[in-house]
ROROVEX-571391 format. One record per residue (C-alpha): x, y, z; residue number from 1; residue in one letter. Coordinates in nm, 3 decimals. Layout:
ROROVEX-571391
{east = X; north = Y; up = Z; n = NUM; res = A}
...
***
This chain:
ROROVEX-571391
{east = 9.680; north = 9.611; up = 10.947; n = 1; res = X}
{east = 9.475; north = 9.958; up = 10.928; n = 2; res = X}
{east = 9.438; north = 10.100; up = 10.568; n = 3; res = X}
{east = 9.511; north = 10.456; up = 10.737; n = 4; res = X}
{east = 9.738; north = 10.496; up = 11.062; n = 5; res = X}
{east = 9.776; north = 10.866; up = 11.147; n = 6; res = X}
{east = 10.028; north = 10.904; up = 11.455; n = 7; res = X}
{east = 10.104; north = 11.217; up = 11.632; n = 8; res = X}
{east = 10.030; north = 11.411; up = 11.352; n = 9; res = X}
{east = 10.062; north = 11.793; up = 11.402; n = 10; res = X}
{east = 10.049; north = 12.152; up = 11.266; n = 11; res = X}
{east = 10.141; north = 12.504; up = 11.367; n = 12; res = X}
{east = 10.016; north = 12.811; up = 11.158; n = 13; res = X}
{east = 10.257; north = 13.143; up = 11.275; n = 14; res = X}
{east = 10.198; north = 13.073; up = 11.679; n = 15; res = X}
{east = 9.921; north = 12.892; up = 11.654; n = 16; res = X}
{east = 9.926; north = 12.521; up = 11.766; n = 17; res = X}
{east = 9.601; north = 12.412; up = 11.510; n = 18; res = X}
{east = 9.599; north = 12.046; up = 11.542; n = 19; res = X}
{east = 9.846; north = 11.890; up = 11.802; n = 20; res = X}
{east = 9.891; north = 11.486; up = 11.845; n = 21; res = X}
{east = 9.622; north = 11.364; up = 11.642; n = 22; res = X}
{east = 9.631; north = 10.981; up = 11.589; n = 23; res = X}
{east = 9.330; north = 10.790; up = 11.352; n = 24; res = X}
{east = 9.344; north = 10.412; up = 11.253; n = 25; res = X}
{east = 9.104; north = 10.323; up = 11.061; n = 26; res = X}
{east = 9.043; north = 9.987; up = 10.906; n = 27; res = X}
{east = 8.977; north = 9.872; up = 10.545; n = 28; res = X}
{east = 8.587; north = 9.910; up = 10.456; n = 29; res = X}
{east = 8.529; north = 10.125; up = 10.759; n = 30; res = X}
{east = 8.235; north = 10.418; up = 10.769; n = 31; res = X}
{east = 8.451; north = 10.680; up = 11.028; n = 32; res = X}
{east = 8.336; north = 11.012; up = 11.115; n = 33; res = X}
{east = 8.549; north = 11.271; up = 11.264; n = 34; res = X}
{east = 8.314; north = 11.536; up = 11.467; n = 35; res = X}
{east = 8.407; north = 11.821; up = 11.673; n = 36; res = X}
{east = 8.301; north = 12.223; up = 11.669; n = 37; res = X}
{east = 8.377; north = 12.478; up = 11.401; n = 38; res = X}
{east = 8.719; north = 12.576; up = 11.410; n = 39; res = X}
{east = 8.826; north = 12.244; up = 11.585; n = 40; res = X}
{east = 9.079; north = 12.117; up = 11.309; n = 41; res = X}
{east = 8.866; north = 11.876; up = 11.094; n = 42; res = X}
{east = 8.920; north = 12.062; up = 10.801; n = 43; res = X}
{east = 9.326; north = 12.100; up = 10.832; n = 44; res = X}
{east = 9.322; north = 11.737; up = 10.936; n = 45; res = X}
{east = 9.187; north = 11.644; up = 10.633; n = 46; res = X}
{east = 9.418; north = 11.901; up = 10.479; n = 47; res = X}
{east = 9.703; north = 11.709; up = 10.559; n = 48; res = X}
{east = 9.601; north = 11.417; up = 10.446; n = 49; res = X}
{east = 9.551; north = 11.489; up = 10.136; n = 50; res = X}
{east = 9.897; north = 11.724; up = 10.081; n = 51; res = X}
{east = 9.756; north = 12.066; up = 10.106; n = 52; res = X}
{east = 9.922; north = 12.137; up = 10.408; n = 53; res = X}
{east = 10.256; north = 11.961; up = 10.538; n = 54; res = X}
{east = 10.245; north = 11.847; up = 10.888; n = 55; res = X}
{east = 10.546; north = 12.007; up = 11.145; n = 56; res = X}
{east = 10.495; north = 11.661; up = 11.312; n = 57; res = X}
{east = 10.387; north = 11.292; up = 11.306; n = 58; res = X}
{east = 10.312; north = 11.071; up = 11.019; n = 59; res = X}
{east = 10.073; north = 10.925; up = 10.806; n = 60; res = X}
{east = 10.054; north = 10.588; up = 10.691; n = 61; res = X}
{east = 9.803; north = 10.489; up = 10.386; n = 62; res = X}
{east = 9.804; north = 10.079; up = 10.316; n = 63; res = X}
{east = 10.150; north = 10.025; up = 10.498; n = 64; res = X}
{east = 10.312; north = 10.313; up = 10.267; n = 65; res = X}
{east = 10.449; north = 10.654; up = 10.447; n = 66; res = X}
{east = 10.283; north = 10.905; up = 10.268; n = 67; res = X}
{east = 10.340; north = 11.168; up = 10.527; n = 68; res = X}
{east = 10.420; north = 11.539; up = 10.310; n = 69; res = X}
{east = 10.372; north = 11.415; up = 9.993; n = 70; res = X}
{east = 10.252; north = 11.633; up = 9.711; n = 71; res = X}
{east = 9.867; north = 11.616; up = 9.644; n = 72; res = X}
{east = 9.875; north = 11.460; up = 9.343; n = 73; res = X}
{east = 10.117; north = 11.192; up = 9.434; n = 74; res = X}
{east = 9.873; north = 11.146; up = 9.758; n = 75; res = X}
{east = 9.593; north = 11.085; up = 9.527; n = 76; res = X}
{east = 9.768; north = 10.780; up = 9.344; n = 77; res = X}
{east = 9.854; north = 10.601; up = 9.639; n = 78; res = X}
{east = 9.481; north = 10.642; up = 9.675; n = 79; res = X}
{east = 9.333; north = 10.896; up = 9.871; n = 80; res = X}
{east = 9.032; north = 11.124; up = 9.712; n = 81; res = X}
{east = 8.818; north = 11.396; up = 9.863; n = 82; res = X}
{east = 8.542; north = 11.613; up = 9.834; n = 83; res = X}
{east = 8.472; north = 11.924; up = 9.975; n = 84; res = X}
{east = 8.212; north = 12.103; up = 10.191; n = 85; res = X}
{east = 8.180; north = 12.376; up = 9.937; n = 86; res = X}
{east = 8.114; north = 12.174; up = 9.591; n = 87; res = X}
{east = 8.391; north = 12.234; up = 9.353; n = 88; res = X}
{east = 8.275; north = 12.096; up = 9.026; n = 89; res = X}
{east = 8.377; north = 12.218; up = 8.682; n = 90; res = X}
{east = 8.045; north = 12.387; up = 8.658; n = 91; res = X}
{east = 8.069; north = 12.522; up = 8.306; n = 92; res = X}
{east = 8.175; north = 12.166; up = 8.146; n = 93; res = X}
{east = 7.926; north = 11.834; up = 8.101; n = 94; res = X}
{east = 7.874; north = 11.623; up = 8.381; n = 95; res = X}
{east = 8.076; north = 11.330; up = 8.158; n = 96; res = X}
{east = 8.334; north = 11.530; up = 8.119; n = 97; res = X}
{east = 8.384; north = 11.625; up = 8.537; n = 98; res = X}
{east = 8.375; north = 11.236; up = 8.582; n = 99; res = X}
{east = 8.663; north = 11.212; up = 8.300; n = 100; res = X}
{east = 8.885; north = 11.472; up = 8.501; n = 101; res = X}
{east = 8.840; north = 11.218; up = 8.797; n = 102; res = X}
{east = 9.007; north = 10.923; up = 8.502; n = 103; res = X}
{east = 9.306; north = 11.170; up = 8.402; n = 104; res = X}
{east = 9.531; north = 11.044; up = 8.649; n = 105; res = X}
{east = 9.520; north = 10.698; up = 8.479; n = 106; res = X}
{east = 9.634; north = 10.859; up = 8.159; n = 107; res = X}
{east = 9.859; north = 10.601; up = 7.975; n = 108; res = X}
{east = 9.897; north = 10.785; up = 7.669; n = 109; res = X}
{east = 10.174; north = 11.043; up = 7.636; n = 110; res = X}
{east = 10.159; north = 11.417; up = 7.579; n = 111; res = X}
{east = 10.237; north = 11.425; up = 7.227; n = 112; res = X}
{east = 9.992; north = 11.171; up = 7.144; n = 113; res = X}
{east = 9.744; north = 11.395; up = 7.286; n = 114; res = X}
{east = 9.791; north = 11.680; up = 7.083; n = 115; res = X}
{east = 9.870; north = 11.462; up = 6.787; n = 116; res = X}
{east = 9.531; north = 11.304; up = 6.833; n = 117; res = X}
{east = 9.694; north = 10.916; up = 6.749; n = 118; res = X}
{east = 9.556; north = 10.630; up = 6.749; n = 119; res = X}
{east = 9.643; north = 10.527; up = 7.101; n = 120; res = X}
{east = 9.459; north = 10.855; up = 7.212; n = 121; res = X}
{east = 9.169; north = 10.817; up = 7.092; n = 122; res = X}
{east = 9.150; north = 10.422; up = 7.234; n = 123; res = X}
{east = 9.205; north = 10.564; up = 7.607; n = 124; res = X}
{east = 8.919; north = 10.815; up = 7.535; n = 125; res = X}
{east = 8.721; north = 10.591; up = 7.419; n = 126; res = X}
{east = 8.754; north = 10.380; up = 7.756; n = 127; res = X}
{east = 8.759; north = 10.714; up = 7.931; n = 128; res = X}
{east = 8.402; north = 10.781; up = 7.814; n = 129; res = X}
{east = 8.310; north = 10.427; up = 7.875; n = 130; res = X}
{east = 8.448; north = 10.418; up = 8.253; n = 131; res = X}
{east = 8.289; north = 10.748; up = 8.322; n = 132; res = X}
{east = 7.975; north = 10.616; up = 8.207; n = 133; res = X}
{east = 7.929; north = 10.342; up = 8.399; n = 134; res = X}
{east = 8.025; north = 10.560; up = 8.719; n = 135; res = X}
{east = 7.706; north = 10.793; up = 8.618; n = 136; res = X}
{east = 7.510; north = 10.495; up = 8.596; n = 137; res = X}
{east = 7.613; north = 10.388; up = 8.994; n = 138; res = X}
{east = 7.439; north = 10.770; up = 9.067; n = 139; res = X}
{east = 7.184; north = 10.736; up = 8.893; n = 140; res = X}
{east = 7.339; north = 11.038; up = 8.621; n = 141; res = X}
{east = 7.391; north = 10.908; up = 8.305; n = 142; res = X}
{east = 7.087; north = 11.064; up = 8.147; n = 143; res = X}
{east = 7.210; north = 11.434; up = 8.281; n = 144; res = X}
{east = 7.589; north = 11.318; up = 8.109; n = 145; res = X}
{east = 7.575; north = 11.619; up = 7.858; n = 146; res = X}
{east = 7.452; north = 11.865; up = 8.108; n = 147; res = X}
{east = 7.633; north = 12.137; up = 8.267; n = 148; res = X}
{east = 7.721; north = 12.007; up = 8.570; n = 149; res = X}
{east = 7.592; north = 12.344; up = 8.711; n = 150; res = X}
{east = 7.266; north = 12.315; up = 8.577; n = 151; res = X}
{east = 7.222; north = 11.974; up = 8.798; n = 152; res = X}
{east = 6.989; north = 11.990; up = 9.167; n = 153; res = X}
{east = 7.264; north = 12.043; up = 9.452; n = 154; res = X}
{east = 7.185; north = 11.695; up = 9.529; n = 155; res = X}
{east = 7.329; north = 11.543; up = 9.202; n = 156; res = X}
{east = 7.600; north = 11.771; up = 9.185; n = 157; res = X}
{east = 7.696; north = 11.613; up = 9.539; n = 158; res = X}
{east = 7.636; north = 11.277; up = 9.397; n = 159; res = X}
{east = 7.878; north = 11.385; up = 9.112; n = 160; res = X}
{east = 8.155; north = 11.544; up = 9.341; n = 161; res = X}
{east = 8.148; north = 11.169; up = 9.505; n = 162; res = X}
{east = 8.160; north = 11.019; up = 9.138; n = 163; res = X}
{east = 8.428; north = 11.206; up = 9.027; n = 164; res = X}
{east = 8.665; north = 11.171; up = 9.315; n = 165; res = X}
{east = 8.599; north = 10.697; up = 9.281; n = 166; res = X}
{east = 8.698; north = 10.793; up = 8.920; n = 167; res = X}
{east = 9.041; north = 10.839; up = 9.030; n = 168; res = X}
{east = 9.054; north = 10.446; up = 9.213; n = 169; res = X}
{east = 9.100; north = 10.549; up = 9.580; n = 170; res = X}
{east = 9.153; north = 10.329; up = 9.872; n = 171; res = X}
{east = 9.032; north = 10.614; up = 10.087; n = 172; res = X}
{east = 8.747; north = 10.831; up = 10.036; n = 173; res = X}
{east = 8.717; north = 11.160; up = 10.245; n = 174; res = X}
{east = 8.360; north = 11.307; up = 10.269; n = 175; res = X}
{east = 8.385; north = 11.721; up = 10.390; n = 176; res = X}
{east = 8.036; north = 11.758; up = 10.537; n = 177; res = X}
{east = 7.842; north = 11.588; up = 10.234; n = 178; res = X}
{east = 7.551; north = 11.698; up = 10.400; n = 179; res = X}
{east = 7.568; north = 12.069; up = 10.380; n = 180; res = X}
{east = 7.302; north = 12.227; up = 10.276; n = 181; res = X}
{east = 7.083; north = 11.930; up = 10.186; n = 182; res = X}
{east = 6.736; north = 11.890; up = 10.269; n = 183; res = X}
{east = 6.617; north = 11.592; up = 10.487; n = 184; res = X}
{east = 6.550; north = 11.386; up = 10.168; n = 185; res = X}
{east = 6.897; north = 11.480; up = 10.003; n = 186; res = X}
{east = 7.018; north = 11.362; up = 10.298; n = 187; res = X}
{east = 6.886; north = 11.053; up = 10.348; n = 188; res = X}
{east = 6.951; north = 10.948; up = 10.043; n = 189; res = X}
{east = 7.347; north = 11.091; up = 10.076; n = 190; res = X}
{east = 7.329; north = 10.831; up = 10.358; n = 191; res = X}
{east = 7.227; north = 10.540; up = 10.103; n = 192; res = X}
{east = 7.457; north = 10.635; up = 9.853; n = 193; res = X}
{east = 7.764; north = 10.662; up = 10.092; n = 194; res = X}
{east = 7.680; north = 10.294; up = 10.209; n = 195; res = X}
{east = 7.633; north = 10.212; up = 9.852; n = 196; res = X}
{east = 7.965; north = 10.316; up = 9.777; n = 197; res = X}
{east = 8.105; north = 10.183; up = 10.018; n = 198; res = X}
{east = 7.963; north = 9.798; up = 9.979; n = 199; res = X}
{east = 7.991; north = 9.854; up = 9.578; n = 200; res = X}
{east = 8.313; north = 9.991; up = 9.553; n = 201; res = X}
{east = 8.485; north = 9.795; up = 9.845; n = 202; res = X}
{east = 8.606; north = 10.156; up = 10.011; n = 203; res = X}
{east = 8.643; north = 10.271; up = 10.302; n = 204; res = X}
{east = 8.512; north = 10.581; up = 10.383; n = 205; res = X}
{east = 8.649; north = 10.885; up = 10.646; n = 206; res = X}
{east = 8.382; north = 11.173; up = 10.673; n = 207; res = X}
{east = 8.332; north = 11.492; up = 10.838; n = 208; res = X}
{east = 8.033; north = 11.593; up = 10.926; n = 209; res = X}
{east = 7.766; north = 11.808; up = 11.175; n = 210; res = X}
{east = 7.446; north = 11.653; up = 11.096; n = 211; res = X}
{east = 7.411; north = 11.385; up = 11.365; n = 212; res = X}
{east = 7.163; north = 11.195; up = 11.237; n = 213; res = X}
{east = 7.377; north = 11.111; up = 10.957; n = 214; res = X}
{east = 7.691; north = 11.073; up = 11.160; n = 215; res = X}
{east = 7.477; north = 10.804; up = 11.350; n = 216; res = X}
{east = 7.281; north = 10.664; up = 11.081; n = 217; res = X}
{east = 7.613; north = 10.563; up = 10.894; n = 218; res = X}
{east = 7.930; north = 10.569; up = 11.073; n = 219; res = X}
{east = 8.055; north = 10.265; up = 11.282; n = 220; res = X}
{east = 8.333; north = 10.481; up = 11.439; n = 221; res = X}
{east = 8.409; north = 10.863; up = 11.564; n = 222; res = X}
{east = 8.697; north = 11.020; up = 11.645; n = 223; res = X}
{east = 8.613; north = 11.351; up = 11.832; n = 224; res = X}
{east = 8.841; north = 11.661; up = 11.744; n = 225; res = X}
{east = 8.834; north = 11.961; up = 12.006; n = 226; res = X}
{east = 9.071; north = 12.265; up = 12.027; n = 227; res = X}
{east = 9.294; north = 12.044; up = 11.767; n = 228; res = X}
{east = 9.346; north = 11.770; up = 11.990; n = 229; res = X}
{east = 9.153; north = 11.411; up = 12.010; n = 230; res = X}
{east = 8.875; north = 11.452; up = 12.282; n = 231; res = X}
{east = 8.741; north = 11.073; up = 12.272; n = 232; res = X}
{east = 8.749; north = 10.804; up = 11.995; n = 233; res = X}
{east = 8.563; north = 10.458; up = 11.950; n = 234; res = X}
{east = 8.236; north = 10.349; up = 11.882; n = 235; res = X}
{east = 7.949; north = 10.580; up = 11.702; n = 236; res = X}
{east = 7.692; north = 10.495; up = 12.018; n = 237; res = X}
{east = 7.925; north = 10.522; up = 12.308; n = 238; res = X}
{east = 8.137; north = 10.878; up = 12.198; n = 239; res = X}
{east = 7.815; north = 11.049; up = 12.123; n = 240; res = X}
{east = 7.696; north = 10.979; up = 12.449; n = 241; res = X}
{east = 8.005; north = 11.087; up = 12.648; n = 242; res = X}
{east = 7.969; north = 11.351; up = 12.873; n = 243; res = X}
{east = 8.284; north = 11.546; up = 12.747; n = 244; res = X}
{east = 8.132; north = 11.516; up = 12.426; n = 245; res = X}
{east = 7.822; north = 11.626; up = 12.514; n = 246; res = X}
{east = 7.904; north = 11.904; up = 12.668; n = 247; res = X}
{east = 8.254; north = 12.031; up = 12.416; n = 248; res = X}
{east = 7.987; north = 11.939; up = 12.067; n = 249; res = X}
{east = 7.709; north = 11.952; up = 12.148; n = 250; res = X}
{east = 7.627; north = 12.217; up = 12.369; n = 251; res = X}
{east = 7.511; north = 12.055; up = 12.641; n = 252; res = X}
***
């Protein structure tokens, strides 16, 4: 069975028709890319997925459970996390503490306790600190813990983003171009960590992306999205060299 089956999902916006049948199975431990143009529907693909936007249509299916127009949170403890192609870190608080955000949803302590500052609070911060910890360590981050996170390279703080959203114990991890606005080294070492996380971690991994050496270098599957609708889906090797998708991507 797939970890994520996505079946005629769709989504209008006033008249506009922005994504229309899509349909995504991906299996457990998988590295997938979706692809396609700006303005293609990645992004409100993703969107849905994750509860930001309710589909008009279809459904979406995470580990054999219908998630389809759930709230975002609630989508994020049946175990889907993201990141985004414009970093949104909690620049003006420690990188420990952005990691700990990620741990909140596996609060067991109650409200009261928290502002009461009892015993059993104190015990889940403790673990807290100890959990986000060893997730720096994976990155390579624990000696920047006490840093603003915006005082870290844009590398790190995309290292972070990724850190923070396995703090909340995903099944699914969706990348939004991870590569934006890295340099060829960032890069290639965004493409070690990602296979890092995945082999560590046991996760399976959905990403979109434009740079194609990455998409190649890491992804064992594509699904192409064009004009909101699937163009061509399978294998990294063989949809990167269809012609369609040649000439609809990339340009030529």
């Amino acid at each position: 069975m797939s970890l994520l089956e996505v079946k005629n999902l769709g989504i209008s916006f006033g008249g506009l028709r922005a994504v229309d049948g899509f349909h995504i199975s991906i299996e457990k431990g998988q590295l997938y890319g979706l692809i396609g143009p700006n303005g293609a529907g990645k992004t409100t693909v993703f969107n849905m997925l994750t509860g930001v936007y309710t589909p008009n249509d279809g459904s979406i299916t995470l580990d054999g459970v219908d998630i389809t127009g759930k709230k975002t949170i609630d989508i994020n403890k049946a175990g889907i996390a993201r990141t985004f192609q414009n970093i949104r870190l909690f620049k003006d608080q420690s990188v420990l503490d952005n990691v700990k955000i990620g741990l909140h949803n596996q609060i067991t302590y109650s409200t009261l306790t928290g502002i009461l500052r009892l015993p059993k609070y104190h015990k889940a911060e403790k673990e807290m600190n100890e959990k986000a910890m060893e997730l720096l360590k994976v990155f390579d981050l624990e000696k920047e813990a006490d840093f603003l996170a915006s005082n870290l390279p844009y590398g790190k703080q995309r290292k972070l983003e990724i850190a923070r959203a396995l703090a909340t114990n995903p099944k699914l991890l969706l990348l939004d171009e991870p590569a934006a606005g890295m340099n060829p080294n960032e890069t290639k070492e965004l493409m070690e960590t990602i296979h890092f996380v995945r082999d560590e971690f046991d996760m399976t991994v959905l990403l979109i992306e434009h740079d194609m050496k990455l998409v190649s270098g890491i992804c064992e599957k594509l699904t192409v999205l064009n004009f909101g609708q699937v163009l061509a889906e399978g294998k990294t090797t063989e949809v990167l060299n269809d012609p369609q998708v040649i000439k609809a991507y990339l340009g030529e």
